[in-house]
BATI-436494 format. One record per residue (C-alpha): z, x, y; residue number from 1; residue in one letter. Coordinates in steps of 0.25 Angstrom, whole numbers, plus 5000, padded with zeros to 4 digits. Last residue first. Layout:
<sites>
zz|xx|yy|seq|type
Z|X|Y|NUM|a
...
</sites>
This chain:
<sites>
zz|xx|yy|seq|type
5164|5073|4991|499|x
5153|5081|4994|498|x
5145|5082|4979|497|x
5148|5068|4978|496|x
5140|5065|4991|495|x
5128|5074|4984|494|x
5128|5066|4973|493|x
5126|5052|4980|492|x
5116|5058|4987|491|x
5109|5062|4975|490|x
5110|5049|4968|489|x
5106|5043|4982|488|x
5093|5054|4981|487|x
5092|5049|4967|486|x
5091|5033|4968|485|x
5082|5036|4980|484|x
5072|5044|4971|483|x
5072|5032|4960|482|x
5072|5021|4970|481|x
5060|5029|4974|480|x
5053|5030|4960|479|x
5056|5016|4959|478|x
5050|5010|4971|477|x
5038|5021|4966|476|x
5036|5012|4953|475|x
5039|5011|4938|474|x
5045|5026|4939|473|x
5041|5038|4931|472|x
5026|5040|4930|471|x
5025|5026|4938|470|x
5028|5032|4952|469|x
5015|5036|4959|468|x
5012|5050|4965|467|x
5014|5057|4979|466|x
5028|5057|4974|465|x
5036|5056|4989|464|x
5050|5057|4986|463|x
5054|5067|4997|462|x
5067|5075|5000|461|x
5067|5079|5015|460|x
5074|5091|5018|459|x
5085|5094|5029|458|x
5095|5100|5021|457|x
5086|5107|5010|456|x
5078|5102|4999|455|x
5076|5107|4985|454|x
5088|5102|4978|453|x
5087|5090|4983|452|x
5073|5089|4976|451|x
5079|5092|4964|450|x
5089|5081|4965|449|x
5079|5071|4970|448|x
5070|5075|4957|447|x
5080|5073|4947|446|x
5085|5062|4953|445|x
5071|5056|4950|444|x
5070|5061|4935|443|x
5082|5055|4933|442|x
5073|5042|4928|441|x
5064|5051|4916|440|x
5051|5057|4922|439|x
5055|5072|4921|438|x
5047|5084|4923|437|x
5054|5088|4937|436|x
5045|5098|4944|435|x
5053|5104|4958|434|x
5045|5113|4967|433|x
5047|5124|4978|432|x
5037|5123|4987|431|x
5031|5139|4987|430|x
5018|5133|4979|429|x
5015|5123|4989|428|x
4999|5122|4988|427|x
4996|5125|4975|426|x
5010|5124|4966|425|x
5012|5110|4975|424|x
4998|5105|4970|423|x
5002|5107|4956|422|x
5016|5103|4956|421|x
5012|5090|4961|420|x
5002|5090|4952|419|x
5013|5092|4940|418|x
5020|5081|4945|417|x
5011|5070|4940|416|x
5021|5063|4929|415|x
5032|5062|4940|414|x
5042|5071|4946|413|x
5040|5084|4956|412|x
5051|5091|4967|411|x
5045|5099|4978|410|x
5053|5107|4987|409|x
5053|5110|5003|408|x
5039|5104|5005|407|x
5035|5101|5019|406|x
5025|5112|5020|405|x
5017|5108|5006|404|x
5015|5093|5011|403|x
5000|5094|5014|402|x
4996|5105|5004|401|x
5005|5096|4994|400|x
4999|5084|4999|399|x
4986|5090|4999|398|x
4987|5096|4982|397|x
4994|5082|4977|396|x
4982|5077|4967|395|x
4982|5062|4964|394|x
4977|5056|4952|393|x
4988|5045|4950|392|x
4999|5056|4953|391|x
5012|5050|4945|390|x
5023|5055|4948|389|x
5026|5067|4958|388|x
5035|5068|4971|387|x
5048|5073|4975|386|x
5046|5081|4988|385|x
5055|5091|4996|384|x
5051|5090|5009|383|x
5054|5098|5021|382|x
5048|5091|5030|381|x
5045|5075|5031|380|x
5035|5067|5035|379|x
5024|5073|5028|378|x
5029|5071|5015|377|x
5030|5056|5016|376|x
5013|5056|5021|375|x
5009|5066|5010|374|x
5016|5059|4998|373|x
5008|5047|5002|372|x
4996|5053|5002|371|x
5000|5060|4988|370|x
5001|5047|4982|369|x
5015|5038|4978|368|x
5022|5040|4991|367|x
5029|5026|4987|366|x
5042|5036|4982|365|x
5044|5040|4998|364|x
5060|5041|4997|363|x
5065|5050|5005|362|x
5077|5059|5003|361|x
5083|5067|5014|360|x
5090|5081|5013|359|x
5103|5082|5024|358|x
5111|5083|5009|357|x
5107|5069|5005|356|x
5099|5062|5015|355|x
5094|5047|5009|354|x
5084|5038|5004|353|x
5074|5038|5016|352|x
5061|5031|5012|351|x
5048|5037|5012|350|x
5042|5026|5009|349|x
5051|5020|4995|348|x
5057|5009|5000|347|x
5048|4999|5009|346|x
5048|5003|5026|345|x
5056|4997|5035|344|x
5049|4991|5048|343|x
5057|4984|5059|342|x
5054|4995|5069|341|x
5038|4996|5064|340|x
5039|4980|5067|339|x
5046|4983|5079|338|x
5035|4994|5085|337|x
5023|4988|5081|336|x
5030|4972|5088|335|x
5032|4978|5102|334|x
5017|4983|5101|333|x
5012|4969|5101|332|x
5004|4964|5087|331|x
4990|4962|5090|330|x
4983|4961|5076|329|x
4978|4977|5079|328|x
4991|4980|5084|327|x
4996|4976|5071|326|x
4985|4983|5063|325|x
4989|4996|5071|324|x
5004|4994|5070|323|x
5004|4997|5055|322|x
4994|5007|5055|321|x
5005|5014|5066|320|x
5015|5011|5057|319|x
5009|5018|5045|318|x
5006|5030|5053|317|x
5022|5031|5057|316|x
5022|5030|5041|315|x
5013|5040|5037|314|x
5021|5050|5049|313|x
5035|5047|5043|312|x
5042|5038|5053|311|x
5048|5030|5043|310|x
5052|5017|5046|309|x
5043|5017|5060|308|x
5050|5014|5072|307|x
5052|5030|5076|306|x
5039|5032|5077|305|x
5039|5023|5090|304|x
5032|5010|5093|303|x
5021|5005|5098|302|x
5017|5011|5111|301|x
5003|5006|5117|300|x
4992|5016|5120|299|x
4985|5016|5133|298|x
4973|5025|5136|297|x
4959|5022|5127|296|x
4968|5012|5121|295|x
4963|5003|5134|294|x
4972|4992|5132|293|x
4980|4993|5119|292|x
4977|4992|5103|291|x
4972|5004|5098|290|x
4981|5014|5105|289|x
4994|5010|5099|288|x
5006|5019|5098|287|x
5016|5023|5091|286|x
5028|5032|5097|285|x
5032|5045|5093|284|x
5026|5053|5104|283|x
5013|5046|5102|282|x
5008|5041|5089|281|x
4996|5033|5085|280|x
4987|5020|5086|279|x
4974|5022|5087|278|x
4961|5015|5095|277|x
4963|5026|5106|276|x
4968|5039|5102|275|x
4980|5039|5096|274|x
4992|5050|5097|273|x
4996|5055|5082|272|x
5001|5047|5071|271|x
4987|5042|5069|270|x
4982|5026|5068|269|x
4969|5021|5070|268|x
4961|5008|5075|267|x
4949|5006|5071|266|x
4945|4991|5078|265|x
4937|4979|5073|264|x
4928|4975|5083|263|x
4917|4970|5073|262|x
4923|4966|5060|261|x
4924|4979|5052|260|x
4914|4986|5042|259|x
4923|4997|5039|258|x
4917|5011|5037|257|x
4922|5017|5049|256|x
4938|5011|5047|255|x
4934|5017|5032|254|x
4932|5031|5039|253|x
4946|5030|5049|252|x
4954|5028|5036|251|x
4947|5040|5028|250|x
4950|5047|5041|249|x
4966|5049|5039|248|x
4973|5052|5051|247|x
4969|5041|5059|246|x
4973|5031|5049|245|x
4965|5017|5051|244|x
4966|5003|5056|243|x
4954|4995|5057|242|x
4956|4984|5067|241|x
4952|4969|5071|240|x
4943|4963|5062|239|x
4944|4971|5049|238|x
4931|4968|5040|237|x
4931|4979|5030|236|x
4944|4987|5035|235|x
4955|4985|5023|234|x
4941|4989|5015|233|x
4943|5003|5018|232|x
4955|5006|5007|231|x
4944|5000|4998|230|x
4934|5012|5003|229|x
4947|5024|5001|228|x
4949|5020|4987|227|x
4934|5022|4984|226|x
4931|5033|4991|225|x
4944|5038|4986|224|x
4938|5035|4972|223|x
4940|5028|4958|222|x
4945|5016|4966|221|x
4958|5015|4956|220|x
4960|5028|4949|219|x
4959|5033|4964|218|x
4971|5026|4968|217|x
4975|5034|4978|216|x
4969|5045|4986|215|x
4973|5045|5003|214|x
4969|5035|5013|213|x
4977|5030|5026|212|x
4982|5018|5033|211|x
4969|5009|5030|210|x
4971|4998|5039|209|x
4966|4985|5042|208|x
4965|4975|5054|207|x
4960|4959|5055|206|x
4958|4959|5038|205|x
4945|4956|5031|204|x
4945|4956|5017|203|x
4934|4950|5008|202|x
4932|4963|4998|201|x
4946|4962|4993|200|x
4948|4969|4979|199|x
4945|4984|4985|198|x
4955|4982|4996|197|x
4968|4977|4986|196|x
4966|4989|4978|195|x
4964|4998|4991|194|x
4977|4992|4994|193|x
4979|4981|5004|192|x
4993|4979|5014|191|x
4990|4967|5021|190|x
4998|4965|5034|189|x
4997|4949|5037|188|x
4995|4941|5049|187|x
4999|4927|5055|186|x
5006|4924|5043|185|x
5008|4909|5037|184|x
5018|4907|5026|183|x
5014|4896|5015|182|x
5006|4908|5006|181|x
4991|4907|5002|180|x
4989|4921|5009|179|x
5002|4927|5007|178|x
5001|4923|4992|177|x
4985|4930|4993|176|x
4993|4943|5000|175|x
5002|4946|4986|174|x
5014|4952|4994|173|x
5017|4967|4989|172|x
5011|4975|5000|171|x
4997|4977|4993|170|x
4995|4963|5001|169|x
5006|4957|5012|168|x
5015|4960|5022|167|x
5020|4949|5031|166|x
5016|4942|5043|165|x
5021|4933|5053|164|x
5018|4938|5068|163|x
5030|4939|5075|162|x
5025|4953|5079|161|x
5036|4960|5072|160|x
5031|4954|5059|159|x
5019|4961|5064|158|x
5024|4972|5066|157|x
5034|4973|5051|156|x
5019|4967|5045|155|x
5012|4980|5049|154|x
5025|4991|5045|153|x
5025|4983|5029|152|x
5009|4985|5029|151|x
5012|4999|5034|150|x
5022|5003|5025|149|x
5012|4994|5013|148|x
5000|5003|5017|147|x
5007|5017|5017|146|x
4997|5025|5009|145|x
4983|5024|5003|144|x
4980|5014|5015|143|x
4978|4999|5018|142|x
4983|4990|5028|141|x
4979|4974|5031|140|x
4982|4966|5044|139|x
4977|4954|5039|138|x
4975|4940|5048|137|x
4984|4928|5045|136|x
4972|4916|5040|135|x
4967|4908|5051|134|x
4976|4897|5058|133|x
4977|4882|5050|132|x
4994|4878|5056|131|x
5004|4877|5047|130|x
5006|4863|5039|129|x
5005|4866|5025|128|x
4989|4864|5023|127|x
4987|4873|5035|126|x
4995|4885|5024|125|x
4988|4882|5014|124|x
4974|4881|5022|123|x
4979|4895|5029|122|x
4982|4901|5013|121|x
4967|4897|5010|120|x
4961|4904|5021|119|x
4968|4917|5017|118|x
4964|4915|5003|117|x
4951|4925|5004|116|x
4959|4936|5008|115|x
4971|4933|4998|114|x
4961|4935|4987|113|x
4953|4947|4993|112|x
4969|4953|4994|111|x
4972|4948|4977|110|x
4959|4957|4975|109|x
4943|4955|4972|108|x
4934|4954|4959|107|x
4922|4947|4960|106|x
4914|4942|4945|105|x
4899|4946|4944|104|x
4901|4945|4929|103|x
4899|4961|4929|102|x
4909|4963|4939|101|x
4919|4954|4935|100|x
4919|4962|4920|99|x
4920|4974|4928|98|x
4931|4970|4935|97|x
4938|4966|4921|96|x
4936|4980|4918|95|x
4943|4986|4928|94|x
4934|4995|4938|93|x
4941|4991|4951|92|x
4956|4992|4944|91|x
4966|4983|4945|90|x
4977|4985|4954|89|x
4975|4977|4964|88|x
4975|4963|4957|87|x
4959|4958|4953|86|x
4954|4945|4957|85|x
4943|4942|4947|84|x
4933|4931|4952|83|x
4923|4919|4947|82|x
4928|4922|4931|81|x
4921|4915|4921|80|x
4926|4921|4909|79|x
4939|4929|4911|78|x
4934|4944|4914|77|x
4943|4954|4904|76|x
4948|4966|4907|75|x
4962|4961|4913|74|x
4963|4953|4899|73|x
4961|4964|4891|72|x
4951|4967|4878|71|x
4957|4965|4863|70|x
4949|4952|4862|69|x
4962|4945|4861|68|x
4965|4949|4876|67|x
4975|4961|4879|66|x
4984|4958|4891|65|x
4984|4945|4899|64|x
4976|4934|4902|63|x
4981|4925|4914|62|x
4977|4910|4917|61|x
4984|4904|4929|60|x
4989|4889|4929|59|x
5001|4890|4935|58|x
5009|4892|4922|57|x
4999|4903|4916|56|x
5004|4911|4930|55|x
5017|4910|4926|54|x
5015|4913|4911|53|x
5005|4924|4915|52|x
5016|4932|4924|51|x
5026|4930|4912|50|x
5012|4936|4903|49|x
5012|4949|4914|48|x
5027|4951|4914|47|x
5028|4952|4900|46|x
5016|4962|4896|45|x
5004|4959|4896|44|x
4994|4967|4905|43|x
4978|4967|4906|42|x
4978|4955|4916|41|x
4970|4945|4920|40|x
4974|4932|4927|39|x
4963|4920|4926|38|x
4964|4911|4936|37|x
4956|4896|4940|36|x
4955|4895|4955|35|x
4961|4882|4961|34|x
4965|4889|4973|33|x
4981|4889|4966|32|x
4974|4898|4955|31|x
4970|4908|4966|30|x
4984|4909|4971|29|x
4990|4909|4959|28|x
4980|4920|4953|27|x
4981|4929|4964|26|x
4995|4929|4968|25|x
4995|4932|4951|24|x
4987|4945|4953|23|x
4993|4949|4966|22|x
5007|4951|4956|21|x
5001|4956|4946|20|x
4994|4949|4935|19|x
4981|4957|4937|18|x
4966|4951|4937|17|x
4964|4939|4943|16|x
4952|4931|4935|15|x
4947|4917|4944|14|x
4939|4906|4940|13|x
4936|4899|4954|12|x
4939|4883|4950|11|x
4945|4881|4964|10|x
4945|4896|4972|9|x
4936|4891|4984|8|x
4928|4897|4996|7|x
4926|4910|4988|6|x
4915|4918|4993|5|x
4922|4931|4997|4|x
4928|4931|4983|3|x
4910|4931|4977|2|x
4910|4923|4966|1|x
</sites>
């Protein structure tokens, strides 16, 4: 059974793999079409079986953990399975895809889900009284770095706009309860990982964007070719505007290679002046070239730098990806610059805890990859940088050749920090480094004290790991409460040392 084929879920026997959160708005939702639904998951620990209960009461079949045949249930194809619709994380060459594969089974994502039950949420919502009008468009934003910033920065516009929306997807929202939900948008801003992207082969948004495209989650796609073709995907079929990075040609190549409803626009964004068909930077202001009368010469003002919640330079790029999809759905300039106005960016983006002794402490803990790290490190100078943890395969030699001038000290934690050593050694090697080999909960104060002691009045200290979290803290969130709680600690001790 082809997804793009479905025209009814009734009797359809469906296997979701995963008991996450997407993975149970999947199986309700599907289960309320009529479908009968098998959850599948390898895990059994307490949360999962509570989650099994509930779902068990609804009607919702779910095998868990090791199966009495000594094989796992999230391996394992249940008999007579029409499709498997996988959670994110799962990986493409897991054995129960393999197991769909050889059955001639399709496997697709919570987004192809959603995509299909656009239709399905209007009936509801005709049914309940609101007026029948066609299912609200998506304005959808991929990209190795910034994505949920400028999903968050899309919806501030159009919310700005009037227009009722909300931001959905890879941003936290399940998009299938969006979909089938009472409340009636009139567009939304999708946020898609490459995850998401590679499960949804039917998706056709009005404008995409791919913001940039650096390494990550190799272990996942097997290749940056690979990685970089199911970023592309957010363009197959886009009907009004393809929404690429300028500055990083990789984004501009998929625009090239996307089969795209005819008159479907590339539009770019640099934060320098635009040339016709861009959006851009001039004299501190943003502006629009792309969706004006003769863009050949006009360009129309949007707002200035100054609007945008930080106006590091990966942000101020963020924003103008962010007003080049709402330009594209028509929003009025007016409403770019308030929304970016009425923007605040999540905790933990290159956040400003504090200024302790004219030094100041941000707070970029979700730079989890060397791309990232590159982007906070270039908009500040001197530097003294905290990073390490876990390095998921990365190497660090061009972010250190990149960030080398802006370094006034280096201070090293995590699992990983050894190739952060490395790459300083080659191509730093007069930056003065700090290496903690500690994992234990002080280790963090440690590191901010070290670093304190490293800069100089007017230096920026910067937690921005370039590496994940879990070698030492349950998630970034926490590793940045973690650097917060010891820049106030050390606030609070250099008040005391005053008095």
């Amino acid at each position: 059974m082809g997804s793009r084929q479905v025209t009814s879920w009734h009797g359809k026997n469906i296997t979701v793999a995963g008991l996450g959160v997407s993975g149970i708005s999947a199986a309700r939702a599907l289960a309320g079409l009529g479908a009968s639904v098998t959850v599948v998951d390898n895990g059994d620990g307490d949360a999962h079986r509570a989650r099994a209960a509930e779902l068990a009461e609804e009607g919702i079949e779910v095998r868990l953990g090791r199966l009495a045949d000594g094989g796992h249930a999230g391996e394992v194809l249940p008999e007579g399975t029409d499709l498997v619709v996988t959670s994110p994380g799962w990986k493409p060459d897991s054995p129960l895809f393999a197991a769909a594969a050889a059955a001639g089974t399709d496997v697709v994502g919570d987004v192809e889900i959603a995509w299909l039950l656009r239709e399905v949420g209007q009936e509801r919502r005709a049914a309940a009284g609101a007026p029948r009008r066609e299912p609200a468009p998506w304005l959808a934003i991929t990209g190795t770095n910034g994505k949920t910033t400028t999903t968050q920065m899309l919806a501030s516009i159009l919310k700005a706009a009037g227009l009722r929306t909300a931001a959905v997807g890879n941003i936290g929202t399940p998009i299938i309860d969006v979909v089938l939900g009472e409340q009636e948008y009139d567009v939304l801003a999708v946020e898609l990982s490459s995850y998401q992207l590679h499960w949804a082969p039917s998706l056709r948004v009005h404008s995409g964007a791919v913001l940039n495209l650096a390494p990550d989650h190799l272990d996942w796609h097997g290749s940056m070719e690979a990685y970089a073709a199911d970023k592309g995907r957010i363009y197959e079929g886009n009907t009004v505007a393809c929404v690429y990075n300028a500055a990083d040609k990789a984004t501009e190549d998929l625009v090239v290679e996307a089969d795209v409803v005819e008159g479907c626009r590339a539009i770019g964004f640099t934060l320098g002046a635009p040339g016709p068909s861009m959006l851009g930077v001039v004299d501190g202001i943003l502006v629009d070239r792309a969706f004006v009368e003769n863009r050949q010469k006009n360009a129309q003002e949007l707002a200035e730098v100054k609007d945008v919640d930080p106006p590091a330079p990966h942000n101020i790029a963020n924003a103008l990806a962010a007003a080049a999809l709402a330009r594209a759905f028509g929003v009025e300039p007016r409403a770019v610059r308030d929304g970016l106005r009425d923007f605040r960016p999540d905790a933990h983006r290159v956040a400003h805890v504090a200024e302790v002794g004219s030094v100041t402490y941000i707070d970029d803990s979700k730079a989890t990859n060397t791309h990232a790290a590159e982007a906070s490190l270039a908009a500040f100078e001197p530097v003294v940088w905290i990073a390490g943890g876990l390095a998921k395969g990365a190497t660090f030699d061009e972010l250190v050749q990149k960030s080398a001038k802006r370094l006034r000290g280096v201070v090293l934690i995590g699992a990983d920090r050894a190739l952060i050593a490395d790459a300083l050694a080659r191509h730093a090697p007069e930056v003065p480094v700090v290496d903690l080999d500690r994992t234990d909960t002080g280790a963090m104060l440690a590191a901010v004290r070290e670093a304190a002691a490293l800069a100089e009045p007017g230096d920026t200290v910067l937690l921005a790991p370039a590496c994940a979290s879990m070698d030492m803290f349950a998630n970034y969130n926490k590793r940045g409460d973690a650097f917060a709680d010891a820049v106030r600690e050390l606030a609070a001790g250099s008040t005391a040392d005053t008095a």
